[in-house]
C-alpha positions as CSV (number, residue, x, y, z in Angstrom):
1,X,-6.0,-20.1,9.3
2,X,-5.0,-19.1,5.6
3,X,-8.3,-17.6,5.1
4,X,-7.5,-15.2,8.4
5,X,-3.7,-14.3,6.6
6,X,-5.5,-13.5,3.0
7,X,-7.7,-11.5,4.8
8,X,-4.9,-9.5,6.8
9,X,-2.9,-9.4,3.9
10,X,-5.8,-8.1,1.6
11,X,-6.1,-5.2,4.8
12,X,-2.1,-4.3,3.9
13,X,-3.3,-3.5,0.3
14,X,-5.7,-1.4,1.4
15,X,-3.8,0.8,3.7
16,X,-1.1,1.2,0.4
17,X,-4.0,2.5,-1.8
18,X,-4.8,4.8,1.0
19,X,-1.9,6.0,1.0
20,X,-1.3,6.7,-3.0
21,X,-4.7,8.3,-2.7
22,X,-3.8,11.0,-0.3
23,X,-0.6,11.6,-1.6
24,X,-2.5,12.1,-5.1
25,X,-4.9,14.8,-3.1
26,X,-1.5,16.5,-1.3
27,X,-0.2,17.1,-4.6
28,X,-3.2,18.3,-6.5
29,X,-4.0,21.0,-3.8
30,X,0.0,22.1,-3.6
31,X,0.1,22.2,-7.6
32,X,-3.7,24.4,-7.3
33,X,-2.6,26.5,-4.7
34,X,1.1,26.9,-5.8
35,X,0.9,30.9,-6.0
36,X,-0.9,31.1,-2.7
37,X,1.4,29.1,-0.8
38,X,4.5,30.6,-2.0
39,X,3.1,34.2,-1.0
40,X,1.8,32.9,2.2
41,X,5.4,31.6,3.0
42,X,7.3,35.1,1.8
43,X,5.2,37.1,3.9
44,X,5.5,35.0,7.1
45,X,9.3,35.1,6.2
46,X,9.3,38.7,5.8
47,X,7.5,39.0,8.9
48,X,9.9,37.0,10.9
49,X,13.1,38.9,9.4
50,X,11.6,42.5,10.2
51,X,10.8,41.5,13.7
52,X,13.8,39.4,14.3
53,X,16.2,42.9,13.5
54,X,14.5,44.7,16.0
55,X,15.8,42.2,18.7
């Protein structure tokens, strides 16, 4: 029985380490692509104030 709850409990570290990992990755790719994003998210506001003043 202890051997199944160390090996359950070793499965809850895992899952944690996972976790870091992508969050690591999300941040990399946000911090590379900074610039890109940012324009990507003016134009699409832009985009939705020009067409919303023509309702």
């Amino acid at each position: 029985m202890d051997e199944l709850y160390a090996f359950f409990a070793e499965e809850d570290a895992i899952g944690v380490v996972e976790i870091i990992l992508i969050l690591v990755v999300l941040i990399g790719l946000v911090m590379i692509f900074k610039k890109q994003l940012v324009e990507l998210v003016e134009k699409i506001f832009e985009k939705i104030t020009k067409e919303s003043e023509l309702i």
